[in-house]
NULUMMAR-595921 format. One line per 5 residues: their letters; for each residue x, y, z of C-alpha. Coordinates in nm, 2 decimals. Example, Ala and Ser with C-alpha at 12.3 -4.5 7.8 and 13.67 -1.06 7.14 Angstrom:
# residues 2
as) 1.23,-0.45,0.78 ~ 1.37,-0.11,0.71
//
This chain:
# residues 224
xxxxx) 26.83,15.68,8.57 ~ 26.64,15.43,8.41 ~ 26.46,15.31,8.70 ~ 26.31,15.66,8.77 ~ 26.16,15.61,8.50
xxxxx) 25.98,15.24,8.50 ~ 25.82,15.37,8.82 ~ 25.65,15.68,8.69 ~ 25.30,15.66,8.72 ~ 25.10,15.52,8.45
xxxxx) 24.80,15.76,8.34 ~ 24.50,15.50,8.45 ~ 24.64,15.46,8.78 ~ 24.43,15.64,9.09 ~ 24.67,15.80,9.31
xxxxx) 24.52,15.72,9.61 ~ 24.60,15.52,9.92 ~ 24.27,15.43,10.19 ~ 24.13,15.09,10.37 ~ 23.91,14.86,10.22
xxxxx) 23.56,14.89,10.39 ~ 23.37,14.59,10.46 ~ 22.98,14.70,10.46 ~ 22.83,14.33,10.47 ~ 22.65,14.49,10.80
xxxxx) 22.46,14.76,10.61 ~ 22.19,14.92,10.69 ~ 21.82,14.82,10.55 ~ 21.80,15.15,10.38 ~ 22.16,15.10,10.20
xxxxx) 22.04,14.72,10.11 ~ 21.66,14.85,9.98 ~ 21.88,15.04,9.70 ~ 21.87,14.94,9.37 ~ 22.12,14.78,9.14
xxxxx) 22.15,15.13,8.95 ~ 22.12,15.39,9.29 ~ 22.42,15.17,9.45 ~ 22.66,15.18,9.10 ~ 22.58,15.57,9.08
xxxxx) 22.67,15.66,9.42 ~ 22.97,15.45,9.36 ~ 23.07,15.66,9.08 ~ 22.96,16.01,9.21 ~ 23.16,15.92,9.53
xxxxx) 23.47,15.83,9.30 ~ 23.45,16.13,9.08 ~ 23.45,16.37,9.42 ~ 23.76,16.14,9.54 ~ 23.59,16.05,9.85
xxxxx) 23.76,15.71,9.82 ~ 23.61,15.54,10.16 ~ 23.22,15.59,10.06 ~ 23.27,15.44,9.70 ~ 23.49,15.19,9.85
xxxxx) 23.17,15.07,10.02 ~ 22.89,15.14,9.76 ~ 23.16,14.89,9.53 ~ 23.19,14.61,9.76 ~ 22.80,14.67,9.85
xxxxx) 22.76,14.60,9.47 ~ 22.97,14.29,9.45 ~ 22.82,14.17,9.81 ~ 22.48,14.17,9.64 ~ 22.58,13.95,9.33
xxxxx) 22.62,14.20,9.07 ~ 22.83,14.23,8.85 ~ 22.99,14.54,8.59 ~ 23.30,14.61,8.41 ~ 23.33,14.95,8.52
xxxxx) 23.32,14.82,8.91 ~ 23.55,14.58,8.90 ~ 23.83,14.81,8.74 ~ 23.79,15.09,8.98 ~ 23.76,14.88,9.28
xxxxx) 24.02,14.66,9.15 ~ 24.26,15.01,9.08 ~ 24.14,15.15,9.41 ~ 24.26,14.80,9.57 ~ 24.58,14.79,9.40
xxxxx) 24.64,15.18,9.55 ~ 24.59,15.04,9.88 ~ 24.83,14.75,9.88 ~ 24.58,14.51,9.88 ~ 24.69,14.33,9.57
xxxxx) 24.52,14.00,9.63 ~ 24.20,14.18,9.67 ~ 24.24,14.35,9.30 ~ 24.43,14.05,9.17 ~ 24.09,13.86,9.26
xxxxx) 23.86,14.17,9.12 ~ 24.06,14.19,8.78 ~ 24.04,13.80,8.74 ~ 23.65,13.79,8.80 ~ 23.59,14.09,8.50
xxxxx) 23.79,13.93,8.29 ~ 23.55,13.59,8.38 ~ 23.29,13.76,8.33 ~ 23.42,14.00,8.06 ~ 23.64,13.83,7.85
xxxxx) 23.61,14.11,7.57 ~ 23.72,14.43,7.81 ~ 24.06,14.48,7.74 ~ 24.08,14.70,8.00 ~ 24.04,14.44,8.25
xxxxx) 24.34,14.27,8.09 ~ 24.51,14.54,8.07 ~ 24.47,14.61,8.45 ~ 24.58,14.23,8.56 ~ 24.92,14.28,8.36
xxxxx) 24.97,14.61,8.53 ~ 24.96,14.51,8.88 ~ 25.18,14.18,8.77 ~ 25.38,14.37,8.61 ~ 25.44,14.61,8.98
xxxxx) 25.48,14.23,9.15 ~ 25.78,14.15,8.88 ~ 25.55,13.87,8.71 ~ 25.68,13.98,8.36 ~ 25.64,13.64,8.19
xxxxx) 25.24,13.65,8.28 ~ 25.20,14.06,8.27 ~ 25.32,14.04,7.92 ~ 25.06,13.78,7.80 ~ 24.78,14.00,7.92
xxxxx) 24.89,14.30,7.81 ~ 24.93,14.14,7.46 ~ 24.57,14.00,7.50 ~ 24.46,14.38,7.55 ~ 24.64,14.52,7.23
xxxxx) 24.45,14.23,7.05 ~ 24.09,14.32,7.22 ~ 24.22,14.69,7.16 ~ 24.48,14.75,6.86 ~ 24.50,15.15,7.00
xxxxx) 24.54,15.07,7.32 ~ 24.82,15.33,7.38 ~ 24.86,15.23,7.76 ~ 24.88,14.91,7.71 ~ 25.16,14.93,7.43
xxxxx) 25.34,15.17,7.69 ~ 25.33,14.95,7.96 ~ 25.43,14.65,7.76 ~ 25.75,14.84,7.67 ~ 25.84,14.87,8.02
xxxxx) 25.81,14.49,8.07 ~ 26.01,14.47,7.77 ~ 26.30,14.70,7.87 ~ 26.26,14.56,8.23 ~ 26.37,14.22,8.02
xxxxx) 26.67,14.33,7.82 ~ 26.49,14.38,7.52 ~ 26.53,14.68,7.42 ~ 26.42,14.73,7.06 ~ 26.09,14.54,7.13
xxxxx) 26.09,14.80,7.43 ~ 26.09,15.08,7.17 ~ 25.85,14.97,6.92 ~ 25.63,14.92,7.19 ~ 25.67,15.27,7.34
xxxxx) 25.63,15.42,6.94 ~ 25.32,15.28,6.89 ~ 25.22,15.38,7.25 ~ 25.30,15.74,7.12 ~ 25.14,15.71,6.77
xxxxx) 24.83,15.58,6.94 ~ 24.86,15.89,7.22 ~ 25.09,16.14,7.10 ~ 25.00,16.39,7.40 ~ 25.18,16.13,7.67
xxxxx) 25.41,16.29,7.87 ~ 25.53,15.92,8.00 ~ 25.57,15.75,7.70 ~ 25.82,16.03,7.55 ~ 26.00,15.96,7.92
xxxxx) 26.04,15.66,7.89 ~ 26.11,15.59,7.52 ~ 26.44,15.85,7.67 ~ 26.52,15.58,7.89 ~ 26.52,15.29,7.67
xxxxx) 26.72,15.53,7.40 ~ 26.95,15.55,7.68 ~ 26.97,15.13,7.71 ~ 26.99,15.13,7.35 ~ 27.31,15.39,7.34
xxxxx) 27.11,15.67,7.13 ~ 27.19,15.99,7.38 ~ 27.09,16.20,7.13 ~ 26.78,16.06,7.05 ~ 26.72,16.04,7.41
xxxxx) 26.72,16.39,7.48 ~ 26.50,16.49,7.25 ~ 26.22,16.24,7.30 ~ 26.30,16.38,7.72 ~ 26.28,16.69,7.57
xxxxx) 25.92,16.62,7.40 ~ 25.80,16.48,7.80 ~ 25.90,16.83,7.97 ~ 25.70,17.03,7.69 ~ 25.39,16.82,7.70
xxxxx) 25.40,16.80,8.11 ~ 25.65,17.07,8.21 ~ 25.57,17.02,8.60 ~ 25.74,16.70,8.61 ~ 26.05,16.69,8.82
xxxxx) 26.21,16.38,8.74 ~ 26.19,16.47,8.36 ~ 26.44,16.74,8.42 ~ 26.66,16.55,8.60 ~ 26.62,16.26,8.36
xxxxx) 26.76,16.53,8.11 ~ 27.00,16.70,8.32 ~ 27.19,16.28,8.36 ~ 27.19,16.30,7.94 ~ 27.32,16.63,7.92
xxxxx) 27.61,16.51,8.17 ~ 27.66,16.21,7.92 ~ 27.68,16.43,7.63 ~ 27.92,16.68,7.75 ~ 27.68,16.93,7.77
xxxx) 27.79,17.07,8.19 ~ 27.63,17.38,8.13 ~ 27.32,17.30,7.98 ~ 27.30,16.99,8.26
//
């Protein structure tokens, strides 16, 4: 049960699988575009979730020298979506060069560590977010899935809480603060904080059968 939950999706993922499109033969009309014209079609592309053409009006901007926050994460998400974690691994490292004070490029790095099992270094970075960002409710969720991930349980749930206090409409938090109440023997509590997922997101599968497993536990047959 409690692996169903580590692998839910995490809210600032993008959910979408493509290539990586090398455009370092562009046309002279694509390279007479400005710095500006080349990010916005990037990001009107993105919005519309045609992933291949802002794939290549993002590595057009980095090909050119440029260089943006913004860019770097969604290429660098868009990458990690693909499977080509060395490629985002390479773009997260560069904005946080560049951007030292974006904790959302920090934040991104300990994510995709954190997928590869690097715990010990995914936690450092996610730890540097929450100080760039002291609200940072995604990075205080993830943080308690490294946490539970390592046996500790309690740090695990007072990362999750502040995860919630900071974003109290997050279906995935509630899920898995359940799981780690679960690790932590607190069935009771667990079902209600699985309870609070299903009635923020009720179009989740796996939170019902998250709570069906607690009702079993509990002795509850019929409500399971």
């Amino acid at each position: 049960m409690k692996n169903n939950h580590k692998r839910l999706k995490k809210n600032n993922d993008i959910s979408i699988k493509t290539k990586i499109y090398n455009i370092s033969q562009s046309s002279s009309k694509t390279n007479d575009l400005s710095k500006d014209e080349i990010i916005l079609r990037a990001f009107n592309f993105h919005s519309k979730g045609n992933i291949k053409e802002a794939s290549k009006y993002y590595q057009l901007f980095l090909n050119k020298g440029f260089n943006d926050p913004r860019v770097l994460s969604n290429f660098g998400l868009i990458c990690h979506q693909a499977g080509k974690n060395e490629l985002a691994i390479q773009l997260f490292r560069r904005s946080i060069k560049f951007f030292p004070d974006n904790s959302n490029a920090y934040s991104n790095l300990g994510n995709l560590l954190k997928d590869l099992g690097e715990l010990s270094e995914a936690e450092k970075l996610l730890l540097k977010a929450i100080e760039l960002s002291p609200t940072f409710s995604n990075a205080y969720s993830n943080l308690g899935i490294i946490f539970q991930e390592m046996g500790k349980f309690k740090e695990a749930e007072e990362m999750t809480l502040k995860a919630i206090k900071y974003n109290p409409n997050s279906a995935i938090s509630y899920s898995n603060l359940g799981s780690i109440l679960i690790d932590l023997g607190n069935l009771k509590e667990a079902e209600i904080a699985i309870r609070k997922a299903i009635n923020i997101d009720p179009n989740q599968a796996i939170f019902y059968s998250n709570l069906s497993e607690v009702m079993l536990d509990l002795g509850k047959f019929q409500d399971a």
